[in-house]
C-alpha positions as CSV (number, residue, x, y, z in Angstrom):
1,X,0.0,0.0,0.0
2,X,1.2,3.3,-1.3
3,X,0.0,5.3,1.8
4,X,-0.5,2.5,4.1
5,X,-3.6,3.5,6.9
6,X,-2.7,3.4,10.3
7,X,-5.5,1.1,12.3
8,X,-6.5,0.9,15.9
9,X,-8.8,-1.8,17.1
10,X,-10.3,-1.6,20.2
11,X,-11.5,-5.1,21.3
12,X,-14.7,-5.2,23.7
13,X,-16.3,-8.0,25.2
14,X,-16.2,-12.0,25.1
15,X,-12.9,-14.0,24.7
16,X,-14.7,-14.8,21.2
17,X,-14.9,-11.3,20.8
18,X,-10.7,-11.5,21.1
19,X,-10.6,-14.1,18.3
20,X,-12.6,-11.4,16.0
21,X,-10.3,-9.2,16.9
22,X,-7.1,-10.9,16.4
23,X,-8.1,-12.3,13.0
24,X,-9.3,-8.7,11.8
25,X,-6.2,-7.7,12.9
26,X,-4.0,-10.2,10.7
27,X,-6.5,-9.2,7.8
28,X,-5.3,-5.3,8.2
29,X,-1.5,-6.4,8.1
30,X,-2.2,-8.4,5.4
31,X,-4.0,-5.7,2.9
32,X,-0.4,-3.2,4.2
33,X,-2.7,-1.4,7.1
34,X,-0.1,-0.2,9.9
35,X,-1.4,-1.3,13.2
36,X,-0.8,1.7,15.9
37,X,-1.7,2.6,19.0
38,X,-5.1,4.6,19.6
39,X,-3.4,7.9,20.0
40,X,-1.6,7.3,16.7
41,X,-4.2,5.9,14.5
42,X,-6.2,7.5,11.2
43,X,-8.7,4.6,11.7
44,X,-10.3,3.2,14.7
45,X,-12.2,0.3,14.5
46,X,-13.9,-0.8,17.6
47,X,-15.3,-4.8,17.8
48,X,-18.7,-4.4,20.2
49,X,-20.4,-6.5,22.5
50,X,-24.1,-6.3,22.5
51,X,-24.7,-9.4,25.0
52,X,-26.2,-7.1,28.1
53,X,-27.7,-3.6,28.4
54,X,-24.0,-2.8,30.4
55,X,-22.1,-4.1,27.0
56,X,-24.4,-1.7,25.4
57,X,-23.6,1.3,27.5
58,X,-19.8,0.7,27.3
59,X,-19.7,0.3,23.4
60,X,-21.8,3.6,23.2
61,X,-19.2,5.4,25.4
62,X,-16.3,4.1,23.5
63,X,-17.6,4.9,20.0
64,X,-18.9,8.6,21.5
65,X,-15.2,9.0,22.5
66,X,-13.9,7.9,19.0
67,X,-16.2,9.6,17.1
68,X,-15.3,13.1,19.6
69,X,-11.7,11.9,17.9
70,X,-12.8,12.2,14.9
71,X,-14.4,15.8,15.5
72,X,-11.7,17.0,16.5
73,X,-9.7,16.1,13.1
74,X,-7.5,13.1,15.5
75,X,-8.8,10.6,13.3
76,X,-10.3,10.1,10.2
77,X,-12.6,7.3,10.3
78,X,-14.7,5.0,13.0
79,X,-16.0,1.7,12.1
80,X,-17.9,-0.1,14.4
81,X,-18.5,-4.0,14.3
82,X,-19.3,-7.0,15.9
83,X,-22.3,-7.8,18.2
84,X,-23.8,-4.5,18.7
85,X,-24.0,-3.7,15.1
86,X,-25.4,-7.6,14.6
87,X,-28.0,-6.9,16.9
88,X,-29.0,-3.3,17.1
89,X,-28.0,-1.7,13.5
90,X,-30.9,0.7,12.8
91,X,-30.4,2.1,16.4
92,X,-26.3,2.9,16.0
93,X,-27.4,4.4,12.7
94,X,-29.9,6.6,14.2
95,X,-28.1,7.4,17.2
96,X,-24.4,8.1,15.7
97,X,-24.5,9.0,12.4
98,X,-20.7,9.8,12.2
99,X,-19.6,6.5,12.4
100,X,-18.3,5.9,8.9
101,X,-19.0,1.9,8.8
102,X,-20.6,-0.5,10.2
103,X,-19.7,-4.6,9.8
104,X,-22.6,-7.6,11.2
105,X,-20.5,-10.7,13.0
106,X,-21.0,-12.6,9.8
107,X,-19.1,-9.8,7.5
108,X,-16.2,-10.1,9.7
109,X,-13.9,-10.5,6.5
110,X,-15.3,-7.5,4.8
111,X,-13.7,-5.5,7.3
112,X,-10.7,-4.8,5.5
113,X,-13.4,-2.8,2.8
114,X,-15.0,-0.9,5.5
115,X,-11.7,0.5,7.0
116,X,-10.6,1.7,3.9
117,X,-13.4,2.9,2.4
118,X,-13.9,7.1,2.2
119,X,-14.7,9.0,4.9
120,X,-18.5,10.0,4.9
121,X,-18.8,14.1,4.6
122,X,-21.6,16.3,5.1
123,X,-22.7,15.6,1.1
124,X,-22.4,11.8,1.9
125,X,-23.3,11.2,5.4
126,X,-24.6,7.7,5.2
127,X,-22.0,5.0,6.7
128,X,-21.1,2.0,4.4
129,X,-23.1,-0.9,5.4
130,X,-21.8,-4.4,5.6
131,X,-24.3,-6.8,7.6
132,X,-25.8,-10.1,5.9
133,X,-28.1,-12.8,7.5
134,X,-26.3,-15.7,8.9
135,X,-24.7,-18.2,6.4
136,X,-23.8,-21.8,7.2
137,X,-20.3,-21.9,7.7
138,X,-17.8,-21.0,10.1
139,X,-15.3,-18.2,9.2
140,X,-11.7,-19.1,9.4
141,X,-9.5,-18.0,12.6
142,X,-6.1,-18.5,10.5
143,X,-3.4,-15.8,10.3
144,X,-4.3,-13.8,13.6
145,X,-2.6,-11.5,15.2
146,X,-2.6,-12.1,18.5
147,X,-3.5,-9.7,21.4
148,X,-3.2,-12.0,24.3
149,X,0.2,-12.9,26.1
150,X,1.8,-15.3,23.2
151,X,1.9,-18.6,25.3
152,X,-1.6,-18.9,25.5
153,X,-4.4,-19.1,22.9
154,X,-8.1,-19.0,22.1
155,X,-9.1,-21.2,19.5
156,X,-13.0,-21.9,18.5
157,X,-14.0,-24.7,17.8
158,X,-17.8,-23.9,16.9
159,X,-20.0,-20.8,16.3
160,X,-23.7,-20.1,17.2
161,X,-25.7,-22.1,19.3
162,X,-28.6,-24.5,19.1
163,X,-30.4,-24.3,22.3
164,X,-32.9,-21.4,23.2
165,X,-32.4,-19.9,26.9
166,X,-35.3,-17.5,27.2
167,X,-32.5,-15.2,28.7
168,X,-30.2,-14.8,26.2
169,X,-29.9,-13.0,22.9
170,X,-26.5,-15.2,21.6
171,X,-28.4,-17.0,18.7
172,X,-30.0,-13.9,17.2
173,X,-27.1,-12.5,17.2
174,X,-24.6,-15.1,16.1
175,X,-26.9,-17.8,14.5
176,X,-27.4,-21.3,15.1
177,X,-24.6,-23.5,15.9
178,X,-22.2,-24.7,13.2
179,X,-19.3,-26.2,13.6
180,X,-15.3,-26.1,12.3
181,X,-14.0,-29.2,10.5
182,X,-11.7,-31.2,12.9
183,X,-9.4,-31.1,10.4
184,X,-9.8,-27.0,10.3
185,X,-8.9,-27.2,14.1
186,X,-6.4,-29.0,14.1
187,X,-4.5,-27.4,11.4
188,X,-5.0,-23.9,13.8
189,X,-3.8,-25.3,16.4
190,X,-0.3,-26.2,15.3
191,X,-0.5,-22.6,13.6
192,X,-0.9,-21.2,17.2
193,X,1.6,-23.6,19.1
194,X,4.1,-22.7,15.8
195,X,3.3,-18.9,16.9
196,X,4.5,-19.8,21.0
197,X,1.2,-21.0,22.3
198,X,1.5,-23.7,24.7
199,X,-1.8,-23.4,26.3
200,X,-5.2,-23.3,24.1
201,X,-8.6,-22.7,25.3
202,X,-11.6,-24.7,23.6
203,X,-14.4,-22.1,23.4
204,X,-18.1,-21.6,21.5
205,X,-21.0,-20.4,22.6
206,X,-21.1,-24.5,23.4
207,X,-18.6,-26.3,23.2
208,X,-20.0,-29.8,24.6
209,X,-22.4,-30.0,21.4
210,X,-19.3,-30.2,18.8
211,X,-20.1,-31.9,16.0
212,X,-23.7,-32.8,17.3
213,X,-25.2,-30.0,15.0
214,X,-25.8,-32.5,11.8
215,X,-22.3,-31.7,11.0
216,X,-21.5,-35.1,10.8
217,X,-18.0,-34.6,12.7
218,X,-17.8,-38.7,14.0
219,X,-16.9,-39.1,17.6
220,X,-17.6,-35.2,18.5
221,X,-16.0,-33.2,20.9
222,X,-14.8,-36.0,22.7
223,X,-12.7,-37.6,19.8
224,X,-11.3,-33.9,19.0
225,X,-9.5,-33.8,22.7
226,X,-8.0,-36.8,22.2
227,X,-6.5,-35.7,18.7
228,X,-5.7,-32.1,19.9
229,X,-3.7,-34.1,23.0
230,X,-1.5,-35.3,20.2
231,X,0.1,-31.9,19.1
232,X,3.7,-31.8,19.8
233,X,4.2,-28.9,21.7
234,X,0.3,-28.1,23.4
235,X,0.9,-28.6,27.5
236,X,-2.5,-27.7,28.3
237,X,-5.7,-27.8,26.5
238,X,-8.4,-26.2,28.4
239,X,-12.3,-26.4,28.2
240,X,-14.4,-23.9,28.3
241,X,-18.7,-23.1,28.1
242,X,-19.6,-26.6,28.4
243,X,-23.0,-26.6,28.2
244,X,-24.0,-29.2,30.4
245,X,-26.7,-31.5,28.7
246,X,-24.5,-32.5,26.1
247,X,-21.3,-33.3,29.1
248,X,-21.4,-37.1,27.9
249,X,-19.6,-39.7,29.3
250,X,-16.9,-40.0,26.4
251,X,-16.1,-36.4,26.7
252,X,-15.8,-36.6,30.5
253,X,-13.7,-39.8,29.9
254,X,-11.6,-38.0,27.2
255,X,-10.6,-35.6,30.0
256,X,-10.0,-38.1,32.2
257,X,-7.4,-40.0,29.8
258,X,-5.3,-37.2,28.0
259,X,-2.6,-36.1,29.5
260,X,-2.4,-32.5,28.2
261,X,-6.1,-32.1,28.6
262,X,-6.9,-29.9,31.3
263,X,-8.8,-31.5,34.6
264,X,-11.2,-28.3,34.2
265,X,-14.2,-28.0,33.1
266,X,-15.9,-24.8,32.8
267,X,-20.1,-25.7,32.8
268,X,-22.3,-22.9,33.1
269,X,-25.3,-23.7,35.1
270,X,-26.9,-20.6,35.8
271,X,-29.6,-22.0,38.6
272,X,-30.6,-24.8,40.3
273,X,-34.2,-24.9,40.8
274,X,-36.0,-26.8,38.6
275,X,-39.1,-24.2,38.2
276,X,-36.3,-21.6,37.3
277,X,-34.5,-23.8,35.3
278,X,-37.6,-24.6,33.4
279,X,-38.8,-20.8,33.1
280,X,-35.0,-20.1,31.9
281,X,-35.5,-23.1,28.8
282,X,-32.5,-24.9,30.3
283,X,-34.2,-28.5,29.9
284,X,-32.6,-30.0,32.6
285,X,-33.3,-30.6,36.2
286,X,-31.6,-29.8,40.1
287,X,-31.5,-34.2,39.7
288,X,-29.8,-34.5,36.7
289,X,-27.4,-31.0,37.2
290,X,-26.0,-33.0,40.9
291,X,-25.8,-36.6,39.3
292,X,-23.4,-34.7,36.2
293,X,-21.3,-32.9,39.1
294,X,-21.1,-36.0,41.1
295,X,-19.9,-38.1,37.7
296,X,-17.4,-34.9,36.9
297,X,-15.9,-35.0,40.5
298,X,-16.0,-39.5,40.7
299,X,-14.4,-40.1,37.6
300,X,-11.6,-37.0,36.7
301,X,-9.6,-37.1,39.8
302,X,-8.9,-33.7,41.3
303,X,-10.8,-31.9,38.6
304,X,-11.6,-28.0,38.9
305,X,-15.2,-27.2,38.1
306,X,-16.1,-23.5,37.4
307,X,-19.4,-22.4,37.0
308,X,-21.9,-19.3,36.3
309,X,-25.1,-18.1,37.7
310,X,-27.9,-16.0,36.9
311,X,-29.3,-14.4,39.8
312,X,-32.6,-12.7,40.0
313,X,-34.5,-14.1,37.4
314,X,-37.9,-13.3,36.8
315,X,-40.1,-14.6,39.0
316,X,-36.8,-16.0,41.1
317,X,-38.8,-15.9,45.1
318,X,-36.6,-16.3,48.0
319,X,-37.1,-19.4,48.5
320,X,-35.4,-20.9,45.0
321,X,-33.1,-18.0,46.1
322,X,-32.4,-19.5,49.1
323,X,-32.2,-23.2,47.3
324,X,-29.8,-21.9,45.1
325,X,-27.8,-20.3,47.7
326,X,-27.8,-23.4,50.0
327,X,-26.2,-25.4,46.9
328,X,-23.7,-23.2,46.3
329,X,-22.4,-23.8,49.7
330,X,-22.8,-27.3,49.8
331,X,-21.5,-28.5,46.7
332,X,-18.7,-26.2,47.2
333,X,-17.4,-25.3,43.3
334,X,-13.8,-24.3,42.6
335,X,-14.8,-21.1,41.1
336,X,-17.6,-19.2,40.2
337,X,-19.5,-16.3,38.5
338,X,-22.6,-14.9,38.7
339,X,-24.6,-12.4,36.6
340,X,-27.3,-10.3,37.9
341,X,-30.3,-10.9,35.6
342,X,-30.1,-8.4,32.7
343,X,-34.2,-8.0,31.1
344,X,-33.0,-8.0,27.2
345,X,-35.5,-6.8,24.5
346,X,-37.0,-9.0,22.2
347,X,-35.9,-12.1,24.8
348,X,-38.9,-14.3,25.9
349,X,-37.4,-13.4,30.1
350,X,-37.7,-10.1,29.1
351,X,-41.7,-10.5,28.6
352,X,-42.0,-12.1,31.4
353,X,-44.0,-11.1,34.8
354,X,-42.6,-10.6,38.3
355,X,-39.5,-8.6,37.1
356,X,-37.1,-8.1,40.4
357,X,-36.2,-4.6,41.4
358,X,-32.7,-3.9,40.7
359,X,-31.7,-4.0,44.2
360,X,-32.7,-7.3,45.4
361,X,-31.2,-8.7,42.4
362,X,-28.4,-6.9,43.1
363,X,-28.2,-8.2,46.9
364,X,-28.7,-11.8,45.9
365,X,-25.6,-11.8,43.5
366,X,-23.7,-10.5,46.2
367,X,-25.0,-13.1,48.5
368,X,-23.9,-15.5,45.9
369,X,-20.4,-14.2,45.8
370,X,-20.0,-14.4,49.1
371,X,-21.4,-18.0,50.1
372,X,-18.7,-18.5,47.0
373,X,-16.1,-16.9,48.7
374,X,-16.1,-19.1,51.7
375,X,-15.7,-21.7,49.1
376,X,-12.7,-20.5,47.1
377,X,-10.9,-19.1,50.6
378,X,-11.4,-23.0,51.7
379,X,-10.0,-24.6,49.0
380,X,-7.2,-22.3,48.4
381,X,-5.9,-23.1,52.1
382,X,-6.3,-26.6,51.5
383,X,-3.7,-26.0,48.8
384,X,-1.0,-24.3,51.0
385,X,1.9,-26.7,51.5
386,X,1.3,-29.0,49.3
387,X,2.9,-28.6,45.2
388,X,2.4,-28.0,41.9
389,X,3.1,-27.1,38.3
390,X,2.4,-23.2,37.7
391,X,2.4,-21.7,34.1
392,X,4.0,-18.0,33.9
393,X,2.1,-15.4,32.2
394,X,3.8,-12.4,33.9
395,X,7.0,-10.8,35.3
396,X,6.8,-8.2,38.2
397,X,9.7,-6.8,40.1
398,X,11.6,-7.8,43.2
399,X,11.6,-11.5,41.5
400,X,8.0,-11.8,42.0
401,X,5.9,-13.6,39.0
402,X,2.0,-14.2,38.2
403,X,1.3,-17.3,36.9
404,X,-2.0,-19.8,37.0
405,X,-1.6,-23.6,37.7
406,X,-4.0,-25.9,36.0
407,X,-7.3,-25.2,37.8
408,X,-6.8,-21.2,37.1
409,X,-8.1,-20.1,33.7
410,X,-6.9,-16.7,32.4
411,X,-8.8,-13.6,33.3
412,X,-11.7,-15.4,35.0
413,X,-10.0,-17.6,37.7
414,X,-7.4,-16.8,41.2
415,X,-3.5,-16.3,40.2
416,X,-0.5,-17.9,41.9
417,X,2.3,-15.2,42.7
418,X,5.9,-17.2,42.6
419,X,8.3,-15.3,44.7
420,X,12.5,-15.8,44.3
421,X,11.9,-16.6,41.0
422,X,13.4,-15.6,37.6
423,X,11.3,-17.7,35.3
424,X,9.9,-16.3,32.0
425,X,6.4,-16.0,30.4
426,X,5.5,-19.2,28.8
427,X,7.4,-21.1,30.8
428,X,6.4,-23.7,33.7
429,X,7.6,-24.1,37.3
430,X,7.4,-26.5,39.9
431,X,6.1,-24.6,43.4
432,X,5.2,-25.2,46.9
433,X,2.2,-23.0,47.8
434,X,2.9,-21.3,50.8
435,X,0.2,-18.7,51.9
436,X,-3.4,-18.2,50.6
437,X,-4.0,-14.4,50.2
438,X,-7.6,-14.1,49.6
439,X,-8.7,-16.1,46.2
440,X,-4.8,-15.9,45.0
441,X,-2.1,-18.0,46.2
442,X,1.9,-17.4,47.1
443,X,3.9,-20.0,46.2
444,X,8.1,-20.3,45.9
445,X,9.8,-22.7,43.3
446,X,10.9,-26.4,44.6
């Protein structure tokens, strides 16, 4: 490119949002685009998330700022993509006409057009539009650029999903589930461990359902770990948004065997009670959610469950409240998450009677967090004095390091600070854990 653009991407939301991100970012170096900072940029291009009303609200801020930018002659085109403008185009066109372009989740490779297209003016105001309808196939993630540490990954393994939560808004947005080849996979994932990844993180909007979508993938998810465990140079292969119904006993036994598979599973499970569960379009039961948990924890020895909840759903009284809450403390999960319940337009919940006041669902995810916390405070002590393998993801100073050991995903889970230690990024070190300090742990190298 004779006058190559200068491009700033500014990645919100989802770790699948991140793989968006890092592939638009390959596709500008590889039409000549110059990737620079924010303060140096002629384009800014900002991937949304439009998942919650509080997504919403921080895309709006962040495209208000970038289009001030622009105002003030600092840069000379915004594009917006992503969720957001999948879900909610005729309101960012009425709302900020500035923007220049807008690109749907399923035009993700027309991005390259939208950043170098001409800047609208007062005699052409309208932005160029890029947003189709949902096709069936699953845009590839080769050739990223990566924006996480290099030694760990996110690869997707499916996009869309199937089921129909009455909460949620992910398949009007993103389409029902379809699935990459195996062979698609596969071929990314020595891409990623040839670019320094050691660690990879399975995600999809559900990840359990691989190859159960009529995409005639034979063995599923369960026959891709075991194939993914046999790529030289992959230590850990992580699982995340397991949707629970589809946790069979071949993938739980595929955990179980490989040995650079992960003894994590990350299953959503958003309640317990089966009226709530029901209302929510979950189609499973308290019975069958305990005899799954029970299976996870009898048959993958010393696995780490993590799980999310929804708290406050319509119609949520204090006793299935309470029910919830008692679980929590009983079954006692390795980590956890909960949302406060988010009333979406045009989502069956958000038609639904007995809406709760913002405050008491506001009180019960607390409650949540904190019969959690007892939890995570417990089982963190449990770990002090005994050993481990830790994975390095960060250097501070005074020969401190932050690093996660197996049952600590990125971003979502505890860290493990290694003191007296020189080790680098990417690499792994054996520790004795040697004080709990809240959810994190302290640790020194054996």
């Amino acid at each position: 490119m004779a006058d190559p653009k200068r491009v700033s991407l500014i990645s919100l939301g989802c770790v699948k949002n991140v793989v968006d991100s890092e592939k638009m970012l390959g596709q500008f170096a590889q039409a000549g685009c110059v990737i620079a900072g924010e303060e140096d940029a002629e384009v800014l291009v900002i991937n949304t998330c439009g998942f919650l009303s509080a997504a919403r609200e921080e895309a709006d801020e962040v495209i208000a700022d970038a289009l001030q930018r622009k105002a003030e002659g600092l840069v000379s085109r915004v594009v917006v993509v992503g969720c957001l403008v999948q879900r909610d185009k005729e309101a960012i066109l009425d709302r900020l006409p500035a923007v220049d372009a807008i690109v749907g989740v399923h035009n993700r490779d027309d991005v390259v057009r939208a950043v170098l297209g001409t800047s609208s003016t007062a005699s052409q105001p309208a932005p160029d539009v890029f947003l189709g309808d949902y096709h069936p196939h699953t845009q590839s993630d080769t050739a990223r650029l990566r924006i996480t540490p290099r030694h760990y990954a996110y690869l997707r393994i499916s996009e869309g999903c199937d089921h129909r939560c009455t909460f949620c808004t992910i398949p009007a947005i993103r389409g029902p589930m379809h699935c990459k080849p195996p062979e698609a996979i596969l071929s990314e994932a020595h891409e990623l461990v040839s670019d320094g990844a050691v660690e990879i993180h399975l995600i999809g909007q559900d990840t359990t359902s691989y190859g159960l979508a009529g995409d005639g993938f034979d063995g599923g998810l369960a026959k891709l770990l075991r194939q993914l465990d046999r790529v030289d140079g992959l230590a850990w292969i992580r699982l995340m948004y397991a949707y629970p119904t589809a946790l069979s006993d071949d993938i739980i036994a595929a955990i179980a065997d490989c040995e650079h598979v992960c003894k994590y599973v990350d299953v959503p499970l958003q309640h317990i009670s089966d009226r709530v569960l029901k209302a929510m379009g979950r189609r499973t039961s308290r019975a069958e959610t305990e005899r799954l948990l029970h299976k996870l924890r009898d048959r993958i020895p010393d696995v780490t469950i993590r799980t999310t909840l929804i708290a406050g759903f319509p119609g949520e009284t204090q006793e299935e409240f309470d029910e919830l809450l008692q679980f929590v403390g009983d079954f006692g999960f390795d980590a956890l998450g909960v949302f406060g319940y988010s009333s979406e337009p045009d989502t069956p919940s958000g038609a639904m009677e007995n809406q709760l006041s913002a405050d008491t669902i506001q009180q019960r995810a607390d409650a949540l967090m904190l019969a959690q916390q007892e939890n995570a405070f417990r089982l963190a002590r449990q770990r002090v004095g005994g050993t481990g393998v830790v994975l390095v993801d960060e250097r501070l100073e005074d020969g401190i390091v932050v690093g996660r050991h197996e049952g600590q995903a990125p971003d979502v889970d505890s860290l493990t600070y290694i003191e007296d230690c020189t080790a680098t990024p990417g690499t792994f070190v054996k520790v004795r854990y040697t004080a709990q300090d809240d959810y994190d742990l302290k640790a020194t190298p054996t």
